[in-house]
C-alpha positions in Angstrom: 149.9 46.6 -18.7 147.4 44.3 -20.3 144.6 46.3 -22.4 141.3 47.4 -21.1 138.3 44.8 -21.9 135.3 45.6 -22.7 134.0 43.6 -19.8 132.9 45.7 -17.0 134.2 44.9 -13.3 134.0 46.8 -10.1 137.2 46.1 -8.5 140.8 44.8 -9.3 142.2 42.0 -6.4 146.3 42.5 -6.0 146.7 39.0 -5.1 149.5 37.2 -3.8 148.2 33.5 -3.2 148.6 34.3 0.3 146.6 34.1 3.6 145.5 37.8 3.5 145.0 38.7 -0.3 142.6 35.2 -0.3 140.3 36.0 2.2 140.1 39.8 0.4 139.4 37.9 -2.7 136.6 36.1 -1.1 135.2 39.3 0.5 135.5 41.0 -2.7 134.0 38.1 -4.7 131.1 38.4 -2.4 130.8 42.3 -2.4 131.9 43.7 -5.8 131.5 41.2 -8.7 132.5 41.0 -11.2 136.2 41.5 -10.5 139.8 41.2 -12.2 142.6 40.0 -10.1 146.4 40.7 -10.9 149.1 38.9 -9.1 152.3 40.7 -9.7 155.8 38.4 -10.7 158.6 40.9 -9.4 161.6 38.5 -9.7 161.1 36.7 -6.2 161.5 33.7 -5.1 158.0 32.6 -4.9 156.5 33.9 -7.5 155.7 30.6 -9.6 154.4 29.1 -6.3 151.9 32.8 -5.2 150.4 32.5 -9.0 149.7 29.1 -9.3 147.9 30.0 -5.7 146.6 32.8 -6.9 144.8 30.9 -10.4 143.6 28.0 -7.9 141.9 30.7 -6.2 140.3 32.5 -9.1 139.5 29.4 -10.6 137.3 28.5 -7.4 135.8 32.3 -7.6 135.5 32.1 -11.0 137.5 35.7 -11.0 139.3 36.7 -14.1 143.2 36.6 -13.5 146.1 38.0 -15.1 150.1 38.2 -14.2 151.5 41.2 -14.4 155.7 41.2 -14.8 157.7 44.0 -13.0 160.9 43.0 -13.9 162.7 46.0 -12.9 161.7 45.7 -9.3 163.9 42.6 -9.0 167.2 45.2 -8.4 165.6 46.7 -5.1 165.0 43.0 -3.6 166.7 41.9 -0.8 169.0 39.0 -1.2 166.7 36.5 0.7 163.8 37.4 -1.6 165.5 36.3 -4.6 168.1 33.8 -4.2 166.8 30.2 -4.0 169.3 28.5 -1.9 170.0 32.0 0.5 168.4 31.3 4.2 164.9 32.7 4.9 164.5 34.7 7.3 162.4 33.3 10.5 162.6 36.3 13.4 159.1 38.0 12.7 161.0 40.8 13.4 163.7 40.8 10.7 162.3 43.3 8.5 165.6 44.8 6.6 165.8 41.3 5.4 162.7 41.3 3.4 161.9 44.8 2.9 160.6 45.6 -0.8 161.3 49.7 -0.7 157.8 51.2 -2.1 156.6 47.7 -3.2 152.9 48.3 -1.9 153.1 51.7 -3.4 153.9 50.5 -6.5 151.3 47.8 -6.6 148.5 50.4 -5.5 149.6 52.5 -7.8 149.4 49.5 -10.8 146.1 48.4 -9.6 144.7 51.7 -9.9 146.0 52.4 -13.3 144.4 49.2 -13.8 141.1 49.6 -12.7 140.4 53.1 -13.7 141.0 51.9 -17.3 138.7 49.2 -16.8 136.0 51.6 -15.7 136.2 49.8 -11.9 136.1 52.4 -8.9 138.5 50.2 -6.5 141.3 48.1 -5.9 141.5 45.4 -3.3 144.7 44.6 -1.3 145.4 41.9 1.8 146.7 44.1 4.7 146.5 43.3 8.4 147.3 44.9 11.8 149.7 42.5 13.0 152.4 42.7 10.1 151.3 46.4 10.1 153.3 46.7 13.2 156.5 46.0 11.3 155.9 46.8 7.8 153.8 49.9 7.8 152.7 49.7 4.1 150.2 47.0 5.9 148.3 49.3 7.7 145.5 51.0 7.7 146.9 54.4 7.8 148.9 53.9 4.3 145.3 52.6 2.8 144.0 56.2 3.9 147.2 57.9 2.8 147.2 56.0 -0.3 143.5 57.1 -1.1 144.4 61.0 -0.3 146.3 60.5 -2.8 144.4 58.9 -5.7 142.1 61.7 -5.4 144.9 63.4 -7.1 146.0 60.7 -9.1 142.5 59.1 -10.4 140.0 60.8 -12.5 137.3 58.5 -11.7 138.4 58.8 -8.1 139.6 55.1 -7.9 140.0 54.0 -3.9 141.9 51.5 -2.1 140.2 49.1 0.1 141.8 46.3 2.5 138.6 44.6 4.5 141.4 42.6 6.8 143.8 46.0 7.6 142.4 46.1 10.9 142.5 41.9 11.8 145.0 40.2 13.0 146.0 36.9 11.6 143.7 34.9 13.7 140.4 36.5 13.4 141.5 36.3 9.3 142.0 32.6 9.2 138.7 32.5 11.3 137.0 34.6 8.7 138.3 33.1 6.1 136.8 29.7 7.4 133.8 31.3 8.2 133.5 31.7 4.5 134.7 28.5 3.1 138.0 30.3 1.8 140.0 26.9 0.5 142.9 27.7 2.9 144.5 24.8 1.3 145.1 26.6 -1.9 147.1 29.5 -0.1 150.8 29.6 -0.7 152.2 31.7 2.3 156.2 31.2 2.0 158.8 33.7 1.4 160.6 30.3 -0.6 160.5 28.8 -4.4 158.8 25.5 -2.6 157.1 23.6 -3.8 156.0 23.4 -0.5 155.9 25.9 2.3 159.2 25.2 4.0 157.4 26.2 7.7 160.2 28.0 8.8 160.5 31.6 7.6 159.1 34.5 9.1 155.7 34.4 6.7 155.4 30.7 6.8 155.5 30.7 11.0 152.8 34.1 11.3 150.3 32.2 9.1 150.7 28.6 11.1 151.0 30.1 14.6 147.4 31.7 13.1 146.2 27.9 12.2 146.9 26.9 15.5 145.5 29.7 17.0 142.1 28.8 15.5 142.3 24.9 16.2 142.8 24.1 12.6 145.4 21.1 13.3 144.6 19.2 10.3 145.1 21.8 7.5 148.4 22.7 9.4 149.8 19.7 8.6 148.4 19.5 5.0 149.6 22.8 4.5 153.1 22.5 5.9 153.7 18.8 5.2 157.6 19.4 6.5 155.7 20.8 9.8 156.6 24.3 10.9 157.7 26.2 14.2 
């Protein structure tokens, strides 16, 4: 873990690069500055593609950024997740084949370390109700499990906060426009790229979203190979 700095922030951002961590960046960056986003490289396949999203983004919010390795986390993923050249997954369904075991615990439970060392009372993660369905470290209940127990965990009484746990994917690319998020700087692919390949199972949830909200033109920038 990086040392604490003497600069004082209110929040640390676990951000992917993706749809859902960018628009809680921009929330955040409009509520709690100043902030310190992480963006975590576990050994999958998009990591050099979710930080270079994730420093674009910071860059534009003029957020502090650092990448955090996990290396050991690499032995519980799944083979899709970290073998370029293994076929993505596309059924929305599917989730044995990208399951993480604890991965959201473990990031909360980094973040938090993080922040209560930096003096900051809350860490900031991109959930939402419609993957929350599947993957139930995306919903709103693990966010109010997760801060029972920081209670315990935190001293300075550190909380969890997701402001999209509750939105589905359209009303977040909707807010996210609303606010002038730079979609274009999102990287939302299970892949190694360099561009979205527009097929797997993340890639198709955030571009059925795009369509969703009219935004034909950035659906193409964004997956210039097109996607389902």
């Amino acid at each position: 873990m990086p040392p604490p700095t003497s600069r004082p922030i209110k929040a640390v951002v676990l951000l992917s690069g993706g749809l859902d961590s960018a628009l809680n960046l921009a929330l955040a960056a409009r509520y709690r500055k100043p902030l310190r986003a992480v963006t975590f490289d576990y050994g999958q396949r998009a990591a050099r593609r979710e930080l270079r999203a994730a420093r674009r983004l910071c860059r534009h919010y003029g957020v502090g950024h650092r990448r955090l390795a996990l290396p050991w986390l690499r032995e519980a993923l799944p083979r899709a997740l970290a073998r370029p050249g293994t076929p993505l997954p596309s059924r929305l369904g599917d989730v044995d084949a990208v399951w993480v075991p604890n991965r959201n615990g473990v990031f909360v439970a980094v973040g938090a370390a993080m922040a209560e060392a930096a003096g900051a009372a809350v860490v900031v993660a991109g959930f939402n109700a419609e993957e929350a369905a599947a993957f139930p470290d995306n919903s709103a209940a693990f966010v109010a499990a997760s801060n029972r127990a920081l209670r315990y965990s935190t001293r300075g009484r550190v909380q969890l906060k997701s402001y999209t746990a509750e939105w589905d994917k359209v009303t977040i690319v909707r807010r996210a426009v609303g606010l002038g998020v730079p979609l274009e700087y999102v990287y939302p692919c299970y892949g190694e790229g360099p561009a979205p390949c527009g097929r797997c199972a993340s890639c198709r949830r955030t571009a059925a979203a795009l369509r969703a909200a009219g935004l034909d033109e950035l659906l193409g920038r964004l997956f210039p190979s097109g996607a389902r």
